[in-house]
Backbone of each chain as nested JSON, in Angstrom:
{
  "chains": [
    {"id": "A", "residues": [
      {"number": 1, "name": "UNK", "atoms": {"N": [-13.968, 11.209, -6.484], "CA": [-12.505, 11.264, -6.354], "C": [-12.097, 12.368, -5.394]}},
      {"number": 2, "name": "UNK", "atoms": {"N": [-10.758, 12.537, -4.66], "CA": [-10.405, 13.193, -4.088], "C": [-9.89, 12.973, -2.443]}},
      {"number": 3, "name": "UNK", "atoms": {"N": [-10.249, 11.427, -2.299], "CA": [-9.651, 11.222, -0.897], "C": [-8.327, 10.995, -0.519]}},
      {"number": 4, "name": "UNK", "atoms": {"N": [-7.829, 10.916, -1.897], "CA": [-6.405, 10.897, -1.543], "C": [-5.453, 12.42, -1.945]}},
      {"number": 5, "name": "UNK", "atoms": {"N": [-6.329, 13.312, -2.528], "CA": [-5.704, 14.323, -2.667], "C": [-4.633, 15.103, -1.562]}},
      {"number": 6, "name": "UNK", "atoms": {"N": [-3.473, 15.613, -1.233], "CA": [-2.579, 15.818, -0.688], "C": [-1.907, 14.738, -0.386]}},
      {"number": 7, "name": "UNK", "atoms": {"N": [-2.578, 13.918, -0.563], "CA": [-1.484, 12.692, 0.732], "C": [0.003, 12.454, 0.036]}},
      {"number": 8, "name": "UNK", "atoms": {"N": [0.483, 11.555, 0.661], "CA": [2.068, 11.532, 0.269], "C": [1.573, 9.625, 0.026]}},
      {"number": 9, "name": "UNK", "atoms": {"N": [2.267, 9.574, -1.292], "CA": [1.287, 8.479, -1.294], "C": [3.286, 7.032, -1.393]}},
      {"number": 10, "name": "UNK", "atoms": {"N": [2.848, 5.917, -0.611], "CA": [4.384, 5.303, -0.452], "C": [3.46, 3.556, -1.667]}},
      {"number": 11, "name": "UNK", "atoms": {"N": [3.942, 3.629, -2.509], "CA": [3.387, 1.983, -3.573], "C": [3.93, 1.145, -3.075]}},
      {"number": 12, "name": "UNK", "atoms": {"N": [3.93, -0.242, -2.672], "CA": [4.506, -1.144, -1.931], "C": [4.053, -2.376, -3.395]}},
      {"number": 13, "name": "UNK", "atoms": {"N": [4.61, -2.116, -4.029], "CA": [3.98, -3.624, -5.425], "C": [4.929, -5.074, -4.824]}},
      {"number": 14, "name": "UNK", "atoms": {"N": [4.359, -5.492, -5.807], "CA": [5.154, -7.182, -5.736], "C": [4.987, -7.711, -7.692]}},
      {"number": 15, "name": "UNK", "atoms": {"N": [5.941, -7.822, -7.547], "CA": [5.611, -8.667, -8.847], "C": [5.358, -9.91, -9.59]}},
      {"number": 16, "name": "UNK", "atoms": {"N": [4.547, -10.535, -8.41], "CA": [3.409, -11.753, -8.817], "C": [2.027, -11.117, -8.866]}},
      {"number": 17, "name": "UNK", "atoms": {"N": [2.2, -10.115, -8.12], "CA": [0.603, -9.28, -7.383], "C": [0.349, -7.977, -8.53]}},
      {"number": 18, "name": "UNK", "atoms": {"N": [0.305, -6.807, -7.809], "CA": [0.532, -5.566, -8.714], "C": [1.915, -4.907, -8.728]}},
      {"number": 19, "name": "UNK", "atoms": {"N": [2.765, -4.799, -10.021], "CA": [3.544, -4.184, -9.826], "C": [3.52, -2.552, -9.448]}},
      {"number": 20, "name": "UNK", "atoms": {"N": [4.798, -2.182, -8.997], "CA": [4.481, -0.41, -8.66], "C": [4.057, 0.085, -9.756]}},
      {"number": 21, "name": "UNK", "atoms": {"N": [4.837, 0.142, -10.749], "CA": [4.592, 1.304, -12.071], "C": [3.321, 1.078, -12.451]}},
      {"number": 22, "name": "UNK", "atoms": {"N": [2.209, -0.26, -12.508], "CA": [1.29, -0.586, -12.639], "C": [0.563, 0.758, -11.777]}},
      {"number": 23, "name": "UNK", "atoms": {"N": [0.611, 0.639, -10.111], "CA": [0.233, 1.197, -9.238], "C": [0.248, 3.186, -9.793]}},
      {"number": 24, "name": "UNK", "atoms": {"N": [1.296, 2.989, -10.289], "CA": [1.757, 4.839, -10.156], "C": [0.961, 5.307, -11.493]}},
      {"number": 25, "name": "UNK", "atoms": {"N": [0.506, 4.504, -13.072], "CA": [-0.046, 4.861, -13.757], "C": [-1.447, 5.009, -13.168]}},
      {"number": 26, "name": "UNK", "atoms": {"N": [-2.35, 4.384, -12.377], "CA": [-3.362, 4.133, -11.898], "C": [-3.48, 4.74, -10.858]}},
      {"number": 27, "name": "UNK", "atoms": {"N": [-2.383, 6.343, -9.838], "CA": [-2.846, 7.434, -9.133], "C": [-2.256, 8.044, -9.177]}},
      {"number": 28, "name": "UNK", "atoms": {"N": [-1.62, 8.216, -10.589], "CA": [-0.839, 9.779, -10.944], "C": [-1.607, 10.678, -10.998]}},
      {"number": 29, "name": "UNK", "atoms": {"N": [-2.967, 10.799, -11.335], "CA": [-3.687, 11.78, -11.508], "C": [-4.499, 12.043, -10.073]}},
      {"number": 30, "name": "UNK", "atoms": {"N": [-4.235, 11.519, -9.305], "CA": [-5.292, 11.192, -7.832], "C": [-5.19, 12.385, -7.02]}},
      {"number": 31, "name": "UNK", "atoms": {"N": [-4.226, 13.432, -7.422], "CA": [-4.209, 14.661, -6.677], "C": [-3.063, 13.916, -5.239]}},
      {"number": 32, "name": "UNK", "atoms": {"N": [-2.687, 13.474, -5.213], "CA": [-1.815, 13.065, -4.154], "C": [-0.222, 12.575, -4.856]}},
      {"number": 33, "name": "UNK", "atoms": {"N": [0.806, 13.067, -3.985], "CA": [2.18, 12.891, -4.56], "C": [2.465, 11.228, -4.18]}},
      {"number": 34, "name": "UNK", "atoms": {"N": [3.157, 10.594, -5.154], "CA": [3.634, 9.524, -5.251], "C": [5.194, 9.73, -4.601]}},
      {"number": 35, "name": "UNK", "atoms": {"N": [5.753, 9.106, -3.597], "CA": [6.928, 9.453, -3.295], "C": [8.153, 8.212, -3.125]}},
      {"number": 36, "name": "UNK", "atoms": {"N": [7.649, 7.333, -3.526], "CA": [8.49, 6.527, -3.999], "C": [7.327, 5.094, -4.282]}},
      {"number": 37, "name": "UNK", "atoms": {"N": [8.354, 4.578, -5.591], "CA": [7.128, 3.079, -5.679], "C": [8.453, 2.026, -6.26]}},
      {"number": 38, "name": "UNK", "atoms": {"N": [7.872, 1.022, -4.913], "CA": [9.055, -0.138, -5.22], "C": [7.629, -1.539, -5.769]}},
      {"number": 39, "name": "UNK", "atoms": {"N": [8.779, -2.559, -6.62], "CA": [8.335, -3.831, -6.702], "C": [9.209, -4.983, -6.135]}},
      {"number": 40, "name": "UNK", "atoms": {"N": [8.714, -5.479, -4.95], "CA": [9.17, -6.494, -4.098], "C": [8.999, -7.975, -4.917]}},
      {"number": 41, "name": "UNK", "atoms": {"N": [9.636, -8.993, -4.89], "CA": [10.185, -10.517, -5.313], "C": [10.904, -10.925, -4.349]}},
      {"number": 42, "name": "UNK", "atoms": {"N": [9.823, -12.196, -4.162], "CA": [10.174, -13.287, -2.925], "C": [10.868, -14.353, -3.203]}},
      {"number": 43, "name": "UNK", "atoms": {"N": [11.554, -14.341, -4.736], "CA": [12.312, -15.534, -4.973], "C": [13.43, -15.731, -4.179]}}
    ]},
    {"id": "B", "residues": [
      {"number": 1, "name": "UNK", "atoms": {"N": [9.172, -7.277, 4.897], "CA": [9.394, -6.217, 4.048], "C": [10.36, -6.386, 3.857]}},
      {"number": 2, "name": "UNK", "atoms": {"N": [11.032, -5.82, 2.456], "CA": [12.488, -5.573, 2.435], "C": [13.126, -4.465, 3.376]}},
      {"number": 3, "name": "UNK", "atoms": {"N": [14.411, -4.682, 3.949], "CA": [14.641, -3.442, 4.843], "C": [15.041, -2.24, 4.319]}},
      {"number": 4, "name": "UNK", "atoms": {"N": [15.421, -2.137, 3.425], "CA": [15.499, -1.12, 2.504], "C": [14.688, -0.509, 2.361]}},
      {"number": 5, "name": "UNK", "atoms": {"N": [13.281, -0.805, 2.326], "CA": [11.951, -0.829, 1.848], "C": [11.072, -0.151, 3.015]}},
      {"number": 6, "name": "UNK", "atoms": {"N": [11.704, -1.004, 4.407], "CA": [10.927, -0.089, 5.541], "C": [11.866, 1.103, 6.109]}},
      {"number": 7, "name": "UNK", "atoms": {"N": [12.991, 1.054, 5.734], "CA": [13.838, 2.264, 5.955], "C": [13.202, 3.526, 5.163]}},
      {"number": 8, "name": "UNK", "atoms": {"N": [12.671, 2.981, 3.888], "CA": [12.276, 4.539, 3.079], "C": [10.735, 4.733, 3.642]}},
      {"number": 9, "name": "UNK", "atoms": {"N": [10.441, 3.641, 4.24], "CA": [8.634, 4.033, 4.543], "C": [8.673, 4.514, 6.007]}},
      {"number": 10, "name": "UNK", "atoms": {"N": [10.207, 4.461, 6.517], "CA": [10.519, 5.13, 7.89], "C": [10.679, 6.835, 7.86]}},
      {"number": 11, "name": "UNK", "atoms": {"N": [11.565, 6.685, 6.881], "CA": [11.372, 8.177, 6.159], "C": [10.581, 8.946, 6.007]}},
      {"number": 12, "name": "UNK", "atoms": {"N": [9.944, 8.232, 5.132], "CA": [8.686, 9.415, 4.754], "C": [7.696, 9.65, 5.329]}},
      {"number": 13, "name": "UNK", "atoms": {"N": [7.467, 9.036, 6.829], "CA": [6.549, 9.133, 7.929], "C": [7.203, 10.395, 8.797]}},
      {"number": 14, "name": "UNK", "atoms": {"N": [8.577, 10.359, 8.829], "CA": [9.164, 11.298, 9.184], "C": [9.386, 12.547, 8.76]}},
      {"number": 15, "name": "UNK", "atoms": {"N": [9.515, 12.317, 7.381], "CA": [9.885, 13.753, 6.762], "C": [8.329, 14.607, 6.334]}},
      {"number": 16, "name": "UNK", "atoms": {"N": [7.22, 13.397, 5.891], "CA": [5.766, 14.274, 5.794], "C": [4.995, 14.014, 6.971]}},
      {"number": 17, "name": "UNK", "atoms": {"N": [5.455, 13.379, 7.738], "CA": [3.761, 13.223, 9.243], "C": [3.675, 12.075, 8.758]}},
      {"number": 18, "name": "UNK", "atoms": {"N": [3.051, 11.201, 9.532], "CA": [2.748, 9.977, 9.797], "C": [1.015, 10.319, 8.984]}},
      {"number": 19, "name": "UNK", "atoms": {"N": [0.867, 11.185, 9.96], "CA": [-0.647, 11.519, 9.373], "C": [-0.832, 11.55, 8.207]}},
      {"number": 20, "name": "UNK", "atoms": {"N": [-0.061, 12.111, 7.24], "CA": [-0.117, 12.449, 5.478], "C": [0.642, 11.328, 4.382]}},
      {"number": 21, "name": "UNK", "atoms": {"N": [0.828, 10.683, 5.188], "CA": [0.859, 9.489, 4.451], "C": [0.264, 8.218, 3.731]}},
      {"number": 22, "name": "UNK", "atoms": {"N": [-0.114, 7.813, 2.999], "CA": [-0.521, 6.194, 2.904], "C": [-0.263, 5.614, 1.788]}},
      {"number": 23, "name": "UNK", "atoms": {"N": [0.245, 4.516, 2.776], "CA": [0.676, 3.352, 1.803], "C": [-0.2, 2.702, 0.988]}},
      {"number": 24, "name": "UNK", "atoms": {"N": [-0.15, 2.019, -0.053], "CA": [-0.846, 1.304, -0.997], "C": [-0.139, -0.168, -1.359]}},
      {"number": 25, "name": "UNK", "atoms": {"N": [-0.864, -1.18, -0.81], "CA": [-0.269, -2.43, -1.428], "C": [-0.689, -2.929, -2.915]}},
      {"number": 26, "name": "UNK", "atoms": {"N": [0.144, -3.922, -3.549], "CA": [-0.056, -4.66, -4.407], "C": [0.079, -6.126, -4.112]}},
      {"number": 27, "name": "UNK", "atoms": {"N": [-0.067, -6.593, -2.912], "CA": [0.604, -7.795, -2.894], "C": [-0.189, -9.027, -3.54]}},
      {"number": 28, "name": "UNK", "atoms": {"N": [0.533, -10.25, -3.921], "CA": [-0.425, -10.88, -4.334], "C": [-1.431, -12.086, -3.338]}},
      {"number": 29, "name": "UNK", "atoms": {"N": [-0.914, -12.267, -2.259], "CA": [-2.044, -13.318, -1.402], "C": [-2.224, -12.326, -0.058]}},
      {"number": 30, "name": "UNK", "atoms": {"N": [-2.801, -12.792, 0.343], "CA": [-3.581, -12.197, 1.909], "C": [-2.638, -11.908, 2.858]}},
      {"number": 31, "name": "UNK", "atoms": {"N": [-1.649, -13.496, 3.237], "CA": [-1.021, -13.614, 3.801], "C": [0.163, -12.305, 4.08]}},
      {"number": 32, "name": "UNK", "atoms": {"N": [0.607, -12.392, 3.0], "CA": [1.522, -11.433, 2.357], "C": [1.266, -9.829, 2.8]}},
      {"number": 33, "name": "UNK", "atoms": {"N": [-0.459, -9.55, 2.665], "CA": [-0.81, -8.385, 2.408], "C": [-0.773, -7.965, 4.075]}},
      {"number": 34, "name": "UNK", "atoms": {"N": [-1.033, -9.453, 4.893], "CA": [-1.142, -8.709, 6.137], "C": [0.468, -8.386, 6.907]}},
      {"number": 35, "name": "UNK", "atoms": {"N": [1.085, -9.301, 6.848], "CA": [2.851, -9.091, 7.033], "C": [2.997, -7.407, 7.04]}},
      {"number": 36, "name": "UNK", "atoms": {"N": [2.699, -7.247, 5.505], "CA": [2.997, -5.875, 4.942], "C": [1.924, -4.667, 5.679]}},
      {"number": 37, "name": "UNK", "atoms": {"N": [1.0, -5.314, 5.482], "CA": [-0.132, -3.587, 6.176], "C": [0.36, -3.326, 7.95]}},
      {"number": 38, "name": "UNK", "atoms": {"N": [0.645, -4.8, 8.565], "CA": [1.212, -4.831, 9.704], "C": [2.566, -4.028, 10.196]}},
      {"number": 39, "name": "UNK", "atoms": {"N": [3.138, -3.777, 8.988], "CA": [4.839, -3.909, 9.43], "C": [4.928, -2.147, 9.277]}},
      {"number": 40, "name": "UNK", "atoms": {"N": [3.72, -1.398, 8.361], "CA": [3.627, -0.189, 8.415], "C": [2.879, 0.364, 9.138]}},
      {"number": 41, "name": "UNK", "atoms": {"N": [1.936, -0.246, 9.715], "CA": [0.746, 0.124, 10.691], "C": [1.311, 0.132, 12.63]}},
      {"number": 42, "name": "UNK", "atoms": {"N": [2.354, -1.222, 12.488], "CA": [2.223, -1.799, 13.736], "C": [3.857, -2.22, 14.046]}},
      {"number": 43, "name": "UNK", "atoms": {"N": [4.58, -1.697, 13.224], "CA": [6.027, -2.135, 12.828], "C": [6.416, -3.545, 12.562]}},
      {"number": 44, "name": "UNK", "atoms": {"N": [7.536, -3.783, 12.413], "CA": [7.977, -5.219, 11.728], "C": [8.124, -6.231, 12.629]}},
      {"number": 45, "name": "UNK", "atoms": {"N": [6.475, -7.006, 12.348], "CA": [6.344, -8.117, 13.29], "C": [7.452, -9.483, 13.013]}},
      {"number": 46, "name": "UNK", "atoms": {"N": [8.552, -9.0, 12.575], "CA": [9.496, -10.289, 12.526], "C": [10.956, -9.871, 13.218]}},
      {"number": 47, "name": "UNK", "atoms": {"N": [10.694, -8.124, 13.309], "CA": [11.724, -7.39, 14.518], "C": [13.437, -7.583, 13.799]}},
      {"number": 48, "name": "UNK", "atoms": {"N": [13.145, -7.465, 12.443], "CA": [14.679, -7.742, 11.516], "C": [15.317, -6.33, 11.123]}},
      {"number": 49, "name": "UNK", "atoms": {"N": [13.794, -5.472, 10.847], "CA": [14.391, -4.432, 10.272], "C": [14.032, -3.243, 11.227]}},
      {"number": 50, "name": "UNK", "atoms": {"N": [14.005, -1.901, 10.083], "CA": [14.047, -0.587, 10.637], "C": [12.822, -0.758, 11.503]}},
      {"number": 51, "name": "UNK", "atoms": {"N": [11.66, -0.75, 11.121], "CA": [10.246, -0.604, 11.59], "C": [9.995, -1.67, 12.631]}},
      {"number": 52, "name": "UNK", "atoms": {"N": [11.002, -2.312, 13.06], "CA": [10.783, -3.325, 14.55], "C": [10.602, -2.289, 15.257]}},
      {"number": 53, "name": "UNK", "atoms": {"N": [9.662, -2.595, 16.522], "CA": [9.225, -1.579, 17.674], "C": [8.625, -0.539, 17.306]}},
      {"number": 54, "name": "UNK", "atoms": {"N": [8.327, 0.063, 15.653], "CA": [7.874, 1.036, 15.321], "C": [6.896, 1.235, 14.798]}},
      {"number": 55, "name": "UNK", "atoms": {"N": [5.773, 1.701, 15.75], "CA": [4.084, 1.657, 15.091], "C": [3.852, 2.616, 14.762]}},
      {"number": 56, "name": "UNK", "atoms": {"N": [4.113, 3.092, 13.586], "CA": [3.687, 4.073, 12.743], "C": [2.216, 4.636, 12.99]}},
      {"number": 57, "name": "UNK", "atoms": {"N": [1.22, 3.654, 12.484], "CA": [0.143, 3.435, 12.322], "C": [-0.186, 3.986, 10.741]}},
      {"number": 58, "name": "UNK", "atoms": {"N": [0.471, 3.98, 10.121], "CA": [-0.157, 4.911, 9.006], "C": [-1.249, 4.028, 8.219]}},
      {"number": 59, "name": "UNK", "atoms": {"N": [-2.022, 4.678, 7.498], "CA": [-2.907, 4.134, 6.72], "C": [-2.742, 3.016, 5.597]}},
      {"number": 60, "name": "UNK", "atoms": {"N": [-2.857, 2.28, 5.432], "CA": [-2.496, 0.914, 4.695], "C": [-3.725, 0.486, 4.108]}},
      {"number": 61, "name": "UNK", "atoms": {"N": [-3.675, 0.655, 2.419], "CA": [-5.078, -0.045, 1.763], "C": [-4.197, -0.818, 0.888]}},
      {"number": 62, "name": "UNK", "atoms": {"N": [-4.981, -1.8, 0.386], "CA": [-4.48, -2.845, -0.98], "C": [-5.154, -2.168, -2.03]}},
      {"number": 63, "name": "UNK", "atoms": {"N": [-4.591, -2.134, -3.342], "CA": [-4.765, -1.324, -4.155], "C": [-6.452, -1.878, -5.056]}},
      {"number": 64, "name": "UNK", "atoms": {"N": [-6.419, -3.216, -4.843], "CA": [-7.984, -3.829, -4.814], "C": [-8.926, -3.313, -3.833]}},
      {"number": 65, "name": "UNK", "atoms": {"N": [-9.211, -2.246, -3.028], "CA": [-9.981, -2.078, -1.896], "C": [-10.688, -0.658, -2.863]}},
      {"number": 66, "name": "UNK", "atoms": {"N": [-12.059, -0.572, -2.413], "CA": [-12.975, -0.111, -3.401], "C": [-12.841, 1.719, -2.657]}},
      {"number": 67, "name": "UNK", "atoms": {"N": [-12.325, 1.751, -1.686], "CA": [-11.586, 3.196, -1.404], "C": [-10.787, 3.536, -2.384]}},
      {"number": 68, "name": "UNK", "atoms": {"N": [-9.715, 2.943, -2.395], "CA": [-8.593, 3.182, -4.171], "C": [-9.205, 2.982, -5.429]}},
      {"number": 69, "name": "UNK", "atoms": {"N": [-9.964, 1.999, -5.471], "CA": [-10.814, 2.026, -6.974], "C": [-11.03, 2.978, -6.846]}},
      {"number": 70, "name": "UNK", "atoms": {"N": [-12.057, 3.765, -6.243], "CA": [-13.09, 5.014, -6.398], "C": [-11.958, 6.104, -6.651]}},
      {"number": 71, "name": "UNK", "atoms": {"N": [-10.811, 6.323, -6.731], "CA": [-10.341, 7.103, -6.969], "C": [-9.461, 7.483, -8.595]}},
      {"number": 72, "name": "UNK", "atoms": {"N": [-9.532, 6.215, -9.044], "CA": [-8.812, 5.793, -9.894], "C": [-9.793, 5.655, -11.304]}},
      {"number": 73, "name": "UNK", "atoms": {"N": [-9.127, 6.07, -12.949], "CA": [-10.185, 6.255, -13.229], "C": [-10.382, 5.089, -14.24]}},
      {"number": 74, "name": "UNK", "atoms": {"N": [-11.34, 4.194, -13.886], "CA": [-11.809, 3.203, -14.768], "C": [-11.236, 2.563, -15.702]}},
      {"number": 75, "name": "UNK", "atoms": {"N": [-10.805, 3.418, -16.886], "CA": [-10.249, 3.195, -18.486], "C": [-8.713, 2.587, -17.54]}},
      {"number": 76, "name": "UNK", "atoms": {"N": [-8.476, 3.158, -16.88], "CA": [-6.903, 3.409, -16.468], "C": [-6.907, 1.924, -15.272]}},
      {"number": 77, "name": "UNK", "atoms": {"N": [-7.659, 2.294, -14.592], "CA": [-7.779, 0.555, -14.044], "C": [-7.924, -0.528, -14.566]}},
      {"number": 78, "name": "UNK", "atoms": {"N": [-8.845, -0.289, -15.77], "CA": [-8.924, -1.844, -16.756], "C": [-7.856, -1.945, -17.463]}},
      {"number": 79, "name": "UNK", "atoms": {"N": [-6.814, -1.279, -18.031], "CA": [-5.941, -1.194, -18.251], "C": [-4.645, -1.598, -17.818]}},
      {"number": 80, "name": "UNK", "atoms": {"N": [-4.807, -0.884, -16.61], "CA": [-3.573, -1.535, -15.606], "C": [-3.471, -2.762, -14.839]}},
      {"number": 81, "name": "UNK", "atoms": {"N": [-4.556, -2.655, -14.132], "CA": [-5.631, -3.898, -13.608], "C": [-6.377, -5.069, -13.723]}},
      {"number": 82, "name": "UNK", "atoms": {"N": [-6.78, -4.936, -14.994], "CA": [-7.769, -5.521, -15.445], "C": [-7.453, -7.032, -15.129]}},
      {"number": 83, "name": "UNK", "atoms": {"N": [-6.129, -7.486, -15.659], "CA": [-5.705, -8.709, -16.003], "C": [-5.298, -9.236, -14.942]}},
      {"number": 84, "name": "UNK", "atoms": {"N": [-4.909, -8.349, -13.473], "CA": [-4.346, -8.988, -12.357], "C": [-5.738, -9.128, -11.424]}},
      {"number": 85, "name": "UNK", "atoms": {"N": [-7.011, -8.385, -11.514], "CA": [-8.059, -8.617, -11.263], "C": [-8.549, -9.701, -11.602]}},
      {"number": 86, "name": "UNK", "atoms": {"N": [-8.43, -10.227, -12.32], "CA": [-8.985, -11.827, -12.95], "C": [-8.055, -12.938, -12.275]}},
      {"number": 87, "name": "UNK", "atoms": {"N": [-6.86, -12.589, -12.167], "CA": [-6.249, -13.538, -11.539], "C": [-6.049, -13.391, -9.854]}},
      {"number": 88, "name": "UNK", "atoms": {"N": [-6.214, -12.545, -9.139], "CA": [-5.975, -12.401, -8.102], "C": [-7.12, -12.691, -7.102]}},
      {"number": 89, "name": "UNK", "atoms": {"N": [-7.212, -12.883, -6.055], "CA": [-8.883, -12.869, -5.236], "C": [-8.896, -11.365, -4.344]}},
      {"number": 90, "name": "UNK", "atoms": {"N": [-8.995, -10.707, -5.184], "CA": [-9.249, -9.217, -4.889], "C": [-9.753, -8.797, -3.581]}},
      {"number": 91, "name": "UNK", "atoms": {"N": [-10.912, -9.388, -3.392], "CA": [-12.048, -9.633, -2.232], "C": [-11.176, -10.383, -0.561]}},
      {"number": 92, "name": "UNK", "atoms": {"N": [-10.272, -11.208, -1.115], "CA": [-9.6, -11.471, 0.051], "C": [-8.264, -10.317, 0.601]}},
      {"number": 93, "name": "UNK", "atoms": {"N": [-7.944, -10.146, -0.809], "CA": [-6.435, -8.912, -0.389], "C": [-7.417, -7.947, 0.572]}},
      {"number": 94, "name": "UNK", "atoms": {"N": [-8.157, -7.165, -0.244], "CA": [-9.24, -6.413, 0.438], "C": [-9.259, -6.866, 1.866]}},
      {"number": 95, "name": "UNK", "atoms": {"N": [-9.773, -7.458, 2.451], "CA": [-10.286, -7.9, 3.4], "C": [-9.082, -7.759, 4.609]}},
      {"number": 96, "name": "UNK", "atoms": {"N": [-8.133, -8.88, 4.268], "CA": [-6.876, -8.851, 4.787], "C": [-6.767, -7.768, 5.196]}},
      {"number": 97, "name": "UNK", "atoms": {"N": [-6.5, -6.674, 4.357], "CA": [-5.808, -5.2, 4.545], "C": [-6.822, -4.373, 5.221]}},
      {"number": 98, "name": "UNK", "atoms": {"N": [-7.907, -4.75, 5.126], "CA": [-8.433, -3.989, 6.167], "C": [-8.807, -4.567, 7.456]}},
      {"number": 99, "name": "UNK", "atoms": {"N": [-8.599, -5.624, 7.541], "CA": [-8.539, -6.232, 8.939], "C": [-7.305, -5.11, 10.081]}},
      {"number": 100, "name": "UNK", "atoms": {"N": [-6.313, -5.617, 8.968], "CA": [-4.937, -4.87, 10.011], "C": [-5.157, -3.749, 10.336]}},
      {"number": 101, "name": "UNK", "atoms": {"N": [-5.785, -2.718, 9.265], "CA": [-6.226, -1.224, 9.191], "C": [-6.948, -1.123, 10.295]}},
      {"number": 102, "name": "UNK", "atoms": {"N": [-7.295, -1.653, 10.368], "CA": [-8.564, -1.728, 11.169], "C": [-8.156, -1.535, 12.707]}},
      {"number": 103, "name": "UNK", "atoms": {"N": [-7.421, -2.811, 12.84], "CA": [-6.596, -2.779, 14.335], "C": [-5.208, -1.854, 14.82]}},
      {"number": 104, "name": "UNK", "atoms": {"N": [-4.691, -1.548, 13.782], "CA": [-3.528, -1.128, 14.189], "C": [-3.512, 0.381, 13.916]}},
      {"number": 105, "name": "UNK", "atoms": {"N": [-4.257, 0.854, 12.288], "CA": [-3.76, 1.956, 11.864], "C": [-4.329, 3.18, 12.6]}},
      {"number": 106, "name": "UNK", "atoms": {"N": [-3.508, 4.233, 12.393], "CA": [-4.717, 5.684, 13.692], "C": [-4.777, 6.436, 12.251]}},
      {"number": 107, "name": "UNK", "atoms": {"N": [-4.749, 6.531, 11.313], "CA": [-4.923, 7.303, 10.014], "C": [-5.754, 6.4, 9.14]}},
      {"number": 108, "name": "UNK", "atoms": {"N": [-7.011, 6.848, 8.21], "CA": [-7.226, 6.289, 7.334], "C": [-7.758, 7.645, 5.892]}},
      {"number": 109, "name": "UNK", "atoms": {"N": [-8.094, 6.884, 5.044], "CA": [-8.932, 7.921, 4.079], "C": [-10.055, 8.771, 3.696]}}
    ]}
  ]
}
């Protein structure tokens, strides 16, 4: 672990695919800031 | 992308470096994943929104790509993951997203 440490990290989800919050539980701890996380729908 | 969506990923290339950034997809087909790794890597190949003409290049992985696994910790991926892993073709998002990475992005991990 650790390649994402510092980064500024941007979640791009979808919600057929992975949603964000899915995404943000799964690299909150990654040492890198989460700075915004959206979930996109193509209906 | 939504334009809303590339307006804030316009932002934050701006306000932290292009360099210290990366995006992470979730999308669910290939197709999709490349639109998206494209439109942050290489700007918005449909020229609607903010990121038309604007090649960022920033780093773009799908959150299935075994760079983000490795970072992520297991319990917490099967968890979160687990169930969209079974349904998704992981191996193709993957692929997709690093195709574009590949060509467009000047940052990676």
């Amino acid at each position: 672990m650790g390649k994402l440490s510092g980064k500024k990290l941007l979640l791009l989800g979808e919600r057929d695919g992975v949603a964000g919050p899915a995404m943000e539980e799964c690299l909150k701890d990654s040492g890198a800031e989460i700075v915004f996380s959206v979930t996109e729908c193509f209906v | 992308m939504d334009l809303q969506n590339q307006q804030r990923v316009k932002d934050a290339a701006e306000k932290y470096g292009a360099e210290n950034v990366v995006v992470i997809l979730g999308s669910s087909d290939a197709e999709g994943a490349e639109i998206y790794a494209e439109t942050v890597a290489n700007g918005d190949p449909t020229f609607a929104g903010p990121l038309a003409g604007a090649p960022l290049g920033l780093a773009v992985y799908h959150v299935f790509e075994q760079d983000i696994r490795d970072e992520i910790d297991p319990a917490v991926w099967e968890e979160q993951l687990g169930m969209m892993e079974m349904v998704l073709d992981g191996d193709a998002l993957a692929q997709a997203t690093k195709g574009i990475r590949e060509e467009f992005s000047k940052w990676q991990i």
